[in-house]
DRENDO-1510 file (C-alpha; in Angstrom, 1 decimal, always signed):
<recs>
REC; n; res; u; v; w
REC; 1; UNK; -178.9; -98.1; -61.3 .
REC; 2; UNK; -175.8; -96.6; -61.7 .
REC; 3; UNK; -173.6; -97.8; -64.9 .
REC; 4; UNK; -170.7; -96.6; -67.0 .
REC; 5; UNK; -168.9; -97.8; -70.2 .
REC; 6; UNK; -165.3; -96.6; -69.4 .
REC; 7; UNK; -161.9; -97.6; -71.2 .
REC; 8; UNK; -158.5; -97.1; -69.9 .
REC; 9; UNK; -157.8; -94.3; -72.9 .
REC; 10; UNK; -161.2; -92.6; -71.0 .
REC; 11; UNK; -159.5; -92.6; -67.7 .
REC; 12; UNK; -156.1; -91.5; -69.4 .
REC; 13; UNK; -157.7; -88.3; -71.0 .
REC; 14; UNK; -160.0; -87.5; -68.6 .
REC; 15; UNK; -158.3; -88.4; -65.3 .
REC; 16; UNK; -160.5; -89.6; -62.0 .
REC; 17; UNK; -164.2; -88.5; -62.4 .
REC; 18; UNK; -166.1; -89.7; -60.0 .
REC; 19; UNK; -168.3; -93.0; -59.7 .
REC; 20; UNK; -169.8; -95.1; -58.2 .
REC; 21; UNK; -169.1; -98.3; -60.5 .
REC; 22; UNK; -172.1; -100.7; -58.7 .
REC; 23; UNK; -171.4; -104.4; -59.9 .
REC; 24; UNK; -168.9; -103.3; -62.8 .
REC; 25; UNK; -166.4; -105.5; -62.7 .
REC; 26; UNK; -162.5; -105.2; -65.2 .
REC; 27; UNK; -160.4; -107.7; -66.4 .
REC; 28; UNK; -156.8; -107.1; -67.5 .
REC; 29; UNK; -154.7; -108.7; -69.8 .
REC; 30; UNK; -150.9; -109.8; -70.1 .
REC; 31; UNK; -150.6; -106.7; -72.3 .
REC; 32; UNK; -152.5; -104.7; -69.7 .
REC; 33; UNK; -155.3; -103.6; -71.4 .
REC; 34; UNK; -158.7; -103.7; -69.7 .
REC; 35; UNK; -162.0; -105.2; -70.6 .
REC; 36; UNK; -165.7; -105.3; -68.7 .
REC; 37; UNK; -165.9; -109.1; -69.9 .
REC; 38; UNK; -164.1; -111.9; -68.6 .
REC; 39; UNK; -162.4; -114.4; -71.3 .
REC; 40; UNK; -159.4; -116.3; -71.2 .
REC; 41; UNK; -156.0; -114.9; -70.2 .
REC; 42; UNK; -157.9; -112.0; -68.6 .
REC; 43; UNK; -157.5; -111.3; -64.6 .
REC; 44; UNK; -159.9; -109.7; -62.3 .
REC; 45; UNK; -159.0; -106.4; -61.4 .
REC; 46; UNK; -160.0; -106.5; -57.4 .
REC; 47; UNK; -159.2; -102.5; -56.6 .
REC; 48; UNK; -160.3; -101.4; -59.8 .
REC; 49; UNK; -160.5; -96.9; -59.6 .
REC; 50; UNK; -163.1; -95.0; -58.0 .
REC; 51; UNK; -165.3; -93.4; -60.2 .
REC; 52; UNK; -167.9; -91.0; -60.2 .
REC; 53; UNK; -170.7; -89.3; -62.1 .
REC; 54; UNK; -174.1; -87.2; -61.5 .
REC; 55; UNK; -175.1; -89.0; -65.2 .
REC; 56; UNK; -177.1; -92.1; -65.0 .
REC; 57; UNK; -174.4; -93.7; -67.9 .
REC; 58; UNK; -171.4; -92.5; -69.6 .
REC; 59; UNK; -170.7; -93.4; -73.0 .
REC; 60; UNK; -167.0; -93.4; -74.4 .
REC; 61; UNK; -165.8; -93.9; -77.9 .
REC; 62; UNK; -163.7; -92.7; -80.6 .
REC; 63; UNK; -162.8; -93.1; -84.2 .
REC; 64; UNK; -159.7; -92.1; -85.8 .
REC; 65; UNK; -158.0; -91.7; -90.0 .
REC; 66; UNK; -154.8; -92.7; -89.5 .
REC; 67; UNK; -152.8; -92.6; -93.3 .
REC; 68; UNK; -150.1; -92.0; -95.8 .
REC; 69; UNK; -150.5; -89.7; -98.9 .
REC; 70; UNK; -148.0; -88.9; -101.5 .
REC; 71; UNK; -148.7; -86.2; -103.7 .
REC; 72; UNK; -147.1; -86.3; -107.4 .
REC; 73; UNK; -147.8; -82.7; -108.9 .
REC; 74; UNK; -148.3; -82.6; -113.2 .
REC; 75; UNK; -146.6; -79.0; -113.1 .
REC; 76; UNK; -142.7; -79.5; -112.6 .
REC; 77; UNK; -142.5; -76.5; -110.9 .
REC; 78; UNK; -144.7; -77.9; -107.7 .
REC; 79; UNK; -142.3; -80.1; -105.5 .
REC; 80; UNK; -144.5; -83.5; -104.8 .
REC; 81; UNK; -144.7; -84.2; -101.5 .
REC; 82; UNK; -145.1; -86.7; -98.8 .
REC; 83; UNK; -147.0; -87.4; -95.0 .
REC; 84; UNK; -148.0; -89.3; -92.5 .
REC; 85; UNK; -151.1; -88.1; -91.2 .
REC; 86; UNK; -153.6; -88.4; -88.8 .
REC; 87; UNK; -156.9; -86.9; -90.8 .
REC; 88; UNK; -158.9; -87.1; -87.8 .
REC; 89; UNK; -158.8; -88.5; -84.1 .
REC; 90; UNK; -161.9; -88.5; -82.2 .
REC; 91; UNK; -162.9; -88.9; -78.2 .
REC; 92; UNK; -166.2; -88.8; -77.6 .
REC; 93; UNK; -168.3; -88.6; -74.4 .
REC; 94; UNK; -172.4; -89.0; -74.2 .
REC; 95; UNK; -173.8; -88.5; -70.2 .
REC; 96; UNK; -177.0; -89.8; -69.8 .
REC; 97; UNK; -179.0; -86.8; -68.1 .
REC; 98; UNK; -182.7; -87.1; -67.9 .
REC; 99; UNK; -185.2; -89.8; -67.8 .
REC; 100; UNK; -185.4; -90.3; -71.5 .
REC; 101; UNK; -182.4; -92.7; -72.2 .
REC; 102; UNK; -182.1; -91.2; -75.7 .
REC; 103; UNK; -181.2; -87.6; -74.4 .
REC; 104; UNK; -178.1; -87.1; -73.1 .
REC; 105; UNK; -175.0; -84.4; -73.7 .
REC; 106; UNK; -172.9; -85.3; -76.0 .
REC; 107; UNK; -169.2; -83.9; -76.0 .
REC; 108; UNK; -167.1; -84.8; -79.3 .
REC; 109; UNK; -163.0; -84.0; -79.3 .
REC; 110; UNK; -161.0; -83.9; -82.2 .
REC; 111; UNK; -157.2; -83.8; -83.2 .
REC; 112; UNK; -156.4; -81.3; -85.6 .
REC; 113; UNK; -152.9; -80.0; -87.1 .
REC; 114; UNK; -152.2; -76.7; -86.9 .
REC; 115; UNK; -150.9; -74.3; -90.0 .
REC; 116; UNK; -146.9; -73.9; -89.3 .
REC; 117; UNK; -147.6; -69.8; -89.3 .
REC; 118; UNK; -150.1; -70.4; -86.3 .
REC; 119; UNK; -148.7; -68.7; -83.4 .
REC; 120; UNK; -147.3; -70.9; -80.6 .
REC; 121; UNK; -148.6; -74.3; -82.3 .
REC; 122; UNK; -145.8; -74.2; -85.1 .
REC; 123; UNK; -147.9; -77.5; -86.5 .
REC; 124; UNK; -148.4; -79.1; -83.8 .
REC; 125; UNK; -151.3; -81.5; -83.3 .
REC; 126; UNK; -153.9; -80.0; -81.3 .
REC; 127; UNK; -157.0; -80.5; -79.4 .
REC; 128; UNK; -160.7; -78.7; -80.5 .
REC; 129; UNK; -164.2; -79.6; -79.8 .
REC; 130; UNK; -166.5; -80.3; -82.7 .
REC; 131; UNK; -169.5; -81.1; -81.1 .
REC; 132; UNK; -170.7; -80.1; -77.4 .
REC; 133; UNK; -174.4; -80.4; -77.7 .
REC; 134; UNK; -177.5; -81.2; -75.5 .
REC; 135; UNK; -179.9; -84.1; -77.3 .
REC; 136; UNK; -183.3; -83.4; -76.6 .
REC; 137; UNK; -185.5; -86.3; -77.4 .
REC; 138; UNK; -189.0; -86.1; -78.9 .
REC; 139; UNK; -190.0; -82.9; -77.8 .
REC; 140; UNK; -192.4; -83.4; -80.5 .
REC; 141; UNK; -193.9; -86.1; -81.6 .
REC; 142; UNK; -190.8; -87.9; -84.0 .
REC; 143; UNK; -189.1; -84.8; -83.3 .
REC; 144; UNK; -185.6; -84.3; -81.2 .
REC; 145; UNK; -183.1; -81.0; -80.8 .
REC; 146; UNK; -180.1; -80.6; -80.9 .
REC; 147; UNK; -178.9; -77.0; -79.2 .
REC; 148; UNK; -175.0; -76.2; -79.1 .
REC; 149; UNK; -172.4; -76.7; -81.4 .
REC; 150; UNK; -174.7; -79.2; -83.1 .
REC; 151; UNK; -174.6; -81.1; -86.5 .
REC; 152; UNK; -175.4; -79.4; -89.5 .
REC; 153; UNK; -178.0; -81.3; -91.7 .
REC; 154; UNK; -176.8; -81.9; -94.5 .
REC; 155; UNK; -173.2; -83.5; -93.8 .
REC; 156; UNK; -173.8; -86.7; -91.6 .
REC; 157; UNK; -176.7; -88.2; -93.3 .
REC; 158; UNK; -174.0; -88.3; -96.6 .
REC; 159; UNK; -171.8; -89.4; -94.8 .
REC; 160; UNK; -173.3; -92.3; -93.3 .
REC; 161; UNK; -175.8; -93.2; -96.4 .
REC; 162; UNK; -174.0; -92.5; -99.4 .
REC; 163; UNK; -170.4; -91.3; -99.3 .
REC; 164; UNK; -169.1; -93.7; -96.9 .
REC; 165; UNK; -164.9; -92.7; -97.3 .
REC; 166; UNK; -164.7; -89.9; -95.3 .
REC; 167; UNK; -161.4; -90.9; -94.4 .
REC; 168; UNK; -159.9; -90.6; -97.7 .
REC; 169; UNK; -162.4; -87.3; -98.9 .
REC; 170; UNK; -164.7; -84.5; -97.6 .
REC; 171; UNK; -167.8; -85.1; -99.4 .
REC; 172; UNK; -168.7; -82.2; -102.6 .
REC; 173; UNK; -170.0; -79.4; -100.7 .
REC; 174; UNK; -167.0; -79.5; -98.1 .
REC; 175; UNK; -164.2; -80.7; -100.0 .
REC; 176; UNK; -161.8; -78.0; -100.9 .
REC; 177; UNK; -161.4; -78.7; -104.5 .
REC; 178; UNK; -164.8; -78.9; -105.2 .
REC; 179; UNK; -167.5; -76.6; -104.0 .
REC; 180; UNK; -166.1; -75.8; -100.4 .
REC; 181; UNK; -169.2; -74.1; -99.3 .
REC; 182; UNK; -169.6; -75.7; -95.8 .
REC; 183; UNK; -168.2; -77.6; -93.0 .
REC; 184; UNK; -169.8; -80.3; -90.9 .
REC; 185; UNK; -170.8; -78.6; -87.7 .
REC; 186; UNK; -171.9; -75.0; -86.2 .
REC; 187; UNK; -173.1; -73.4; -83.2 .
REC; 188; UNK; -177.1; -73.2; -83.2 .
REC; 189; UNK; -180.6; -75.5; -82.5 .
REC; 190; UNK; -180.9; -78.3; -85.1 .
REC; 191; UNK; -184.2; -80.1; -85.2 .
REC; 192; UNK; -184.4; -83.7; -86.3 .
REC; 193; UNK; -187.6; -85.5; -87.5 .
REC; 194; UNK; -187.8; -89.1; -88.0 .
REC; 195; UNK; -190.8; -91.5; -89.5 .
REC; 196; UNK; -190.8; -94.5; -91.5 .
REC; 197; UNK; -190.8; -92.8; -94.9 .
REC; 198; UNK; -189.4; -89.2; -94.3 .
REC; 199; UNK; -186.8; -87.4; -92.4 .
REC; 200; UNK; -186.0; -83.7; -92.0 .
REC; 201; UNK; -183.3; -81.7; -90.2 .
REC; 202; UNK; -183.6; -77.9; -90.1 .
REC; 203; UNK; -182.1; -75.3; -87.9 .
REC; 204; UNK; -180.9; -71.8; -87.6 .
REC; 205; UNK; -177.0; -71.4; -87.0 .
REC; 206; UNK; -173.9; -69.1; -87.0 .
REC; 207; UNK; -173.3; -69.8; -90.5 .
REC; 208; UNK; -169.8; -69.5; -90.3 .
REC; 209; UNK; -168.7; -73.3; -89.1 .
REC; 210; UNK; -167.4; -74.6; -86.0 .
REC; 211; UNK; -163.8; -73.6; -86.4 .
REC; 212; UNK; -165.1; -70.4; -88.0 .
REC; 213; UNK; -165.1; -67.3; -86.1 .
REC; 214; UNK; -168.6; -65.3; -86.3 .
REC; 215; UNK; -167.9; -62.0; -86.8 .
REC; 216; UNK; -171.3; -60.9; -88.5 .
REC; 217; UNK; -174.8; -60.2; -87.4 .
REC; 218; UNK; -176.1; -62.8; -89.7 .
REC; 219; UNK; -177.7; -66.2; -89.7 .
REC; 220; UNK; -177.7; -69.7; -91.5 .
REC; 221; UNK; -181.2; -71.3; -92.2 .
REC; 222; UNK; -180.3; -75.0; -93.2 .
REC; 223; UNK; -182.2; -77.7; -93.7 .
REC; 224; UNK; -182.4; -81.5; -95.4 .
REC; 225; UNK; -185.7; -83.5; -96.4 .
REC; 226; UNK; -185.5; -86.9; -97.0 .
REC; 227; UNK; -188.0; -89.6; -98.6 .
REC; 228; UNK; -187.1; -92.9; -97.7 .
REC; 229; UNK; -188.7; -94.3; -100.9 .
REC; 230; UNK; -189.3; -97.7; -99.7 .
REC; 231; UNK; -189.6; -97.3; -96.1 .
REC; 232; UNK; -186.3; -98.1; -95.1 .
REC; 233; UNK; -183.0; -96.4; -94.4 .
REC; 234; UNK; -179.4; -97.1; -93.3 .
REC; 235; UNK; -176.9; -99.4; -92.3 .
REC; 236; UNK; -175.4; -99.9; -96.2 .
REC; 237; UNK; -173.7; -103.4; -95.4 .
REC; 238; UNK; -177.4; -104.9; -94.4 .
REC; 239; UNK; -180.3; -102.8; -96.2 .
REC; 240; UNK; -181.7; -102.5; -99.0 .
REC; 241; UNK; -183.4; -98.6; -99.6 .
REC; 242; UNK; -183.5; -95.6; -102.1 .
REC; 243; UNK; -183.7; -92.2; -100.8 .
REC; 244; UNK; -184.2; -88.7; -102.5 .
REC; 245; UNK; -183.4; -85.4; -100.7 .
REC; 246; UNK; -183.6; -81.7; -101.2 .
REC; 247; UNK; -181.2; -80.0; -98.9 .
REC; 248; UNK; -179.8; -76.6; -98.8 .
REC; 249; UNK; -178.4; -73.0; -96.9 .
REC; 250; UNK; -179.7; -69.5; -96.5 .
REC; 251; UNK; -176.6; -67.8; -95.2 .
REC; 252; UNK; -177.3; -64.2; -94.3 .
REC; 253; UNK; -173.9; -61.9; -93.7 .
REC; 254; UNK; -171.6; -64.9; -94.5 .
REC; 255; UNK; -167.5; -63.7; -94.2 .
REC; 256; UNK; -166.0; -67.5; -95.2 .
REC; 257; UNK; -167.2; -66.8; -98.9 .
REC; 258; UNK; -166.4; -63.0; -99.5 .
REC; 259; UNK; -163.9; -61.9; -102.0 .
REC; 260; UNK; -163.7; -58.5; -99.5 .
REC; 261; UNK; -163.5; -57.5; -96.4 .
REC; 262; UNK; -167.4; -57.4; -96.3 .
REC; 263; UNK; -169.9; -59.8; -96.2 .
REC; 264; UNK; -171.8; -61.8; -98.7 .
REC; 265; UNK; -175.5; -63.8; -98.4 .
REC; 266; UNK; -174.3; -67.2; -99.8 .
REC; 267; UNK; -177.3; -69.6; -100.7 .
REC; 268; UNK; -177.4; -73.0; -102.1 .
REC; 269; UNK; -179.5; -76.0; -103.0 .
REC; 270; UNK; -178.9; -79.2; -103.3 .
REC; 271; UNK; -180.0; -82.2; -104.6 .
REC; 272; UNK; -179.6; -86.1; -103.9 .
REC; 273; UNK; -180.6; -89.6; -104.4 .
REC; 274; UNK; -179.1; -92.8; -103.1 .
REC; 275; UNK; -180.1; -96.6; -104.1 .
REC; 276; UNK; -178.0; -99.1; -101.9 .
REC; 277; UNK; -178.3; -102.8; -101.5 .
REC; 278; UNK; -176.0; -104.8; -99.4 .
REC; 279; UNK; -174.0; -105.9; -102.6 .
REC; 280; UNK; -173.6; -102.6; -104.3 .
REC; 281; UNK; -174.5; -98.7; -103.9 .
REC; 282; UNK; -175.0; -95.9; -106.5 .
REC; 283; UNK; -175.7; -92.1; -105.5 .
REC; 284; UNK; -175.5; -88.5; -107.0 .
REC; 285; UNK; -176.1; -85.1; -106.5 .
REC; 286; UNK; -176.3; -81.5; -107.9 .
REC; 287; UNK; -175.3; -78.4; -106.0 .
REC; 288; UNK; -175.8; -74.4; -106.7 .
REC; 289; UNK; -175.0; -71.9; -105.1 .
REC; 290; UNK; -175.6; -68.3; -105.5 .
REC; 291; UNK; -174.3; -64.7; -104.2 .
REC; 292; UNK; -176.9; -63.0; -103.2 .
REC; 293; UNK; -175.2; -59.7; -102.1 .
REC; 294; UNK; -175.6; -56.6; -103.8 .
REC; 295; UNK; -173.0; -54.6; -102.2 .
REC; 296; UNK; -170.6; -56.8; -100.5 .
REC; 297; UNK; -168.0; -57.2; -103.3 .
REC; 298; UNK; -166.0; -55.1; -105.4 .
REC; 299; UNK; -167.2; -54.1; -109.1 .
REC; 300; UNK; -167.6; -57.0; -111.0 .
REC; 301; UNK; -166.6; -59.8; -108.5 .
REC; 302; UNK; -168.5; -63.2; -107.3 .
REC; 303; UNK; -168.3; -65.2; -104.1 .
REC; 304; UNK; -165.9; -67.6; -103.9 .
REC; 305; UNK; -168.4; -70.1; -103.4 .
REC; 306; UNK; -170.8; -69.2; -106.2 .
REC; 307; UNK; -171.2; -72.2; -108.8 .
REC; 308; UNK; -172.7; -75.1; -109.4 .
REC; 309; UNK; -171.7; -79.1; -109.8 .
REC; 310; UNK; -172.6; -82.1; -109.4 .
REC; 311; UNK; -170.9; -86.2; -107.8 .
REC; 312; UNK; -171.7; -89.5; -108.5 .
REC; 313; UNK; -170.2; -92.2; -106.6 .
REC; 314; UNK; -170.4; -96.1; -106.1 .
REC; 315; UNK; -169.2; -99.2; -104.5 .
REC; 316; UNK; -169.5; -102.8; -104.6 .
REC; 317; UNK; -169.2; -105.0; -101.9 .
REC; 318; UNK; -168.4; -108.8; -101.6 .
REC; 319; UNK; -167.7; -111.6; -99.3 .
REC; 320; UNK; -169.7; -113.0; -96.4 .
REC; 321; UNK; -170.1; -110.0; -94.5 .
REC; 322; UNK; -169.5; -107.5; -97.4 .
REC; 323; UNK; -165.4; -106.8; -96.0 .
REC; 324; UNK; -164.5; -106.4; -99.3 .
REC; 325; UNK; -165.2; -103.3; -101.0 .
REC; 326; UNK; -164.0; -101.1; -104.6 .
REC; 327; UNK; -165.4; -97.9; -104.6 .
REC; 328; UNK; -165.2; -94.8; -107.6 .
REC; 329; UNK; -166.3; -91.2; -107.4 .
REC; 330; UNK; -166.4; -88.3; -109.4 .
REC; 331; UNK; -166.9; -84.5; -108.9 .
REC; 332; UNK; -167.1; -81.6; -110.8 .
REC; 333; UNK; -167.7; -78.3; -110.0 .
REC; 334; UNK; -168.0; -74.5; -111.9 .
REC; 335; UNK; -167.2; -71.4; -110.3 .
REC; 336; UNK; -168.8; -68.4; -111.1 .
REC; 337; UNK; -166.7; -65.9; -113.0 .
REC; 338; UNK; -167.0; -62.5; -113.8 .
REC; 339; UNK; -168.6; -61.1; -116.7 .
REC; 340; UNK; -166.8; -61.9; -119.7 .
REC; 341; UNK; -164.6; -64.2; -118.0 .
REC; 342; UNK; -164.1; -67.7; -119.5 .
REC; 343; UNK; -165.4; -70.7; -116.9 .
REC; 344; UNK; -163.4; -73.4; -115.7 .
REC; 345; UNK; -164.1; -76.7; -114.1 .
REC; 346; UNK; -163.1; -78.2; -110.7 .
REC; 347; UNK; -162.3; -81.7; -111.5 .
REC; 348; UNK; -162.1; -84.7; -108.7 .
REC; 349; UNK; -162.1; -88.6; -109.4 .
REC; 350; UNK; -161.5; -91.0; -106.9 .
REC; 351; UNK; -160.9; -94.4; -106.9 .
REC; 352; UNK; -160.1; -97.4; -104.4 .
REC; 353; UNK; -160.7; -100.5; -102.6 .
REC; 354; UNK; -161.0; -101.2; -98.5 .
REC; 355; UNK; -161.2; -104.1; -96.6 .
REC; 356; UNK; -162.9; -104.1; -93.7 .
REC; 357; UNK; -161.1; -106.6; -90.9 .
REC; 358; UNK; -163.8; -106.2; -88.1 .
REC; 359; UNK; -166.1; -103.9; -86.3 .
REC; 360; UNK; -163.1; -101.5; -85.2 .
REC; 361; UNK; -160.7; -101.5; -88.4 .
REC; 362; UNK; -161.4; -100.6; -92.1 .
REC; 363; UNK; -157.9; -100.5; -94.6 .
REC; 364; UNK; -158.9; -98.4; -97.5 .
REC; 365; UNK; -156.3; -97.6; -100.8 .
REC; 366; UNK; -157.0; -95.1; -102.9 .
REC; 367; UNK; -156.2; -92.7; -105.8 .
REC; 368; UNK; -157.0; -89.1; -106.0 .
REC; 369; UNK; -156.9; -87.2; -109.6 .
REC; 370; UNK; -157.4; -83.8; -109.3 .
REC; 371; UNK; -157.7; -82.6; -113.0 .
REC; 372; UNK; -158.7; -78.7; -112.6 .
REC; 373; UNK; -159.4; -76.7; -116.1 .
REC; 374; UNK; -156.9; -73.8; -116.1 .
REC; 375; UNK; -157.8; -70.5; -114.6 .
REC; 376; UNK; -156.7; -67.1; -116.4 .
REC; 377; UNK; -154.1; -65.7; -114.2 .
REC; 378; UNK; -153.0; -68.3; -112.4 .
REC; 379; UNK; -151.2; -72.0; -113.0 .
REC; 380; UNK; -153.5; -74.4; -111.1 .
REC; 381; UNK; -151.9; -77.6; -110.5 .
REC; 382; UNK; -153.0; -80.7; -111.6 .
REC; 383; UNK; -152.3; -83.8; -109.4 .
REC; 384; UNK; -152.5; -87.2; -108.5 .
REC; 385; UNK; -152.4; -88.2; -104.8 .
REC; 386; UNK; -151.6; -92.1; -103.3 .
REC; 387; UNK; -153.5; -92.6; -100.4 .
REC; 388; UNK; -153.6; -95.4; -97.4 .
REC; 389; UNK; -155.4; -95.2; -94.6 .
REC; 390; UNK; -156.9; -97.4; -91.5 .
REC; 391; UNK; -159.9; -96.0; -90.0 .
REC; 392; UNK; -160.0; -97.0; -85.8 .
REC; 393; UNK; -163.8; -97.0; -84.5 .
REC; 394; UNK; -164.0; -98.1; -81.4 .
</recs>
């Protein structure tokens, strides 16, 4: 049986794809938007548009950080500054391909603002994929692939487990003052392993990123383990579980990192536990990363990504469904420095509180401190950023 999930932002964007609807039927409101439910004040749309797929099922959705942010900078000399901004804006499309209903393709959109020196974008907002992957799943027994421009491992289970603001930070191995040693996605195969008590995805990728050129021979082994320690996992707001995980990158030839026009073998290892009970949720981790490269660099010089550090964060939650959240974290992270060179610390401390309204809106408030140590050579600013945001999931 044919069926599709289709809003009128899908049929915007994407125009008149095919389909044949079956017993779909649309409601409209006064305000004109349009439903797949009847309800009061909503109208039966009798011609609703033609539309067509090979897929089985489409799937839309989207999720946007919509926010303002001003910047007051401890160093006079900095001007503070001031935005409105639209940290992300997803539109994402799953088709329904095989037999299996949990394989599909799976194409995810994202707004992005250009630098103001890019060529013809001038800082405009503009439109790039960050995932366009096909789901294979259990190939294996407890055992899918991912093969495209897939997730890498590490990234979304943080994300989803422990560090639950991603509209407000990057979490510490992403965020660029802290370790900034990876981003969220990359072309390659990602396997994904699920049981009771242990997950595990590992793949070989690019090992540049997804908006990343590749412009080396090498490769990026990464990988996560998880131990669900008492057999469960997820959903913060309803479970109660306590994971540790070991997760990590072998990155052979990687450009992002290097201090020259070469190529350096970044590796790093990580390590993480969560506790989280609907109430309340605690969770930290420790990072290092190494330069492996004996001959990418000048005399004397490191990866920009060599170091170590470590986060904690936490949040407490309250009311009848847990809307009301205040949440704290704290990074710290240590470049590597030449030989004889004094170290000095990245600092990051965050603080805030969200309320989440319903299923589709989250208001979050938030401070951001970022107290850096002083670098020889340089005057690294110290600052304090005022955030508001409302994430849109829909």
């Amino acid at each position: 049986m044919k069926k599709i999930v289709l809003s009128a932002l899908a049929a915007l964007t994407l125009g008149s794809v095919a389909a044949n609807a079956g017993a779909l039927k649309l409601y409209q409101d006064a305000n004109g938007q349009v439903f797949t439910q009847a309800a009061e004040g909503r109208t039966l749309i009798k011609t609703p548009t033609s539309v067509f797929s090979h897929a089985d099922k489409l799937k839309f959705d989207g999720q946007a950080f919509i926010g303002y942010k001003y910047t007051d900078y401890a160093n006079s000399a900095t001007q503070d500054t001031q935005d409105f901004e639209v940290r992300r804006g997803y539109f994402q499309l799953k088709a329904y391909l095989l037999d299996d209903p949990k394989s599909y393709y799976r194409i995810t959109m994202d707004l992005t603002r250009e630098k103001s020196t890019t060529a013809n974008t001038n800082g405009s907002m503009i439109v790039r994929a960050k995932y366009a992957y096909l789901n294979l799943h259990d190939v294996v027994t407890a055992t899918s692939l991912e093969i495209g421009l897939a997730h890498r491992p590490w990234h979304d289970y943080e994300e989803h487990n422990s560090w639950l603001y991603r509209s407000t930070s990057e979490i510490l191995i992403e965020n660029g003052n802290s370790a900034h040693i990876s981003s969220s996605a990359d072309f390659g195969v990602m396997a994904k392993t699920r049981t009771k008590y242990f997950d595990a995805d590992y793949g070989v990728f690019n090992g540049e990123g997804y908006h990343s050129a590749q412009t080396s021979n090498g490769m990026s082994l990464e990988w996560r383990f998880t131990g669900h320690l008492l057999g469960t996992k997820g959903h913060p707001d309803k479970n109660t579980y306590l994971d540790a995980s070991f997760f990590g990158q072998l990155n052979q030839k990687h450009s992002l990192n290097s201090v020259t026009n070469k190529y350096d073998d970044l590796d790093f290892y990580g390590f993480h536990t969560v506790y989280n009970m609907p109430a309340f949720l605690i969770s930290g981790q420790y990072v290092t990363s190494t330069d492996t490269s004996t001959n990418s660099s000048a005399t004397g010089a490191v990866s920009k990504g060599s170091g170590d550090g470590y986060s904690f964060n936490v949040e407490g939650r309250i009311g009848e469904e847990h809307q009301y959240k205040a949440f704290a974290r704290a990074d710290k992270w240590t470049p590597d420095v030449v030989s004889g060179a004094k170290k000095y610390a990245k600092n990051t401390y965050i603080g805030g509180i969200a309320w989440k309204q319903n299923r589709n809106v989250e208001w979050v408030a938030n401070v951001t401190v970022n107290d850096n140590e002083h670098k020889a050579g340089t005057a690294t600013p110290k600052s304090t950023a005022y955030m508001l945001t409302t994430q849109i999931d829909f």
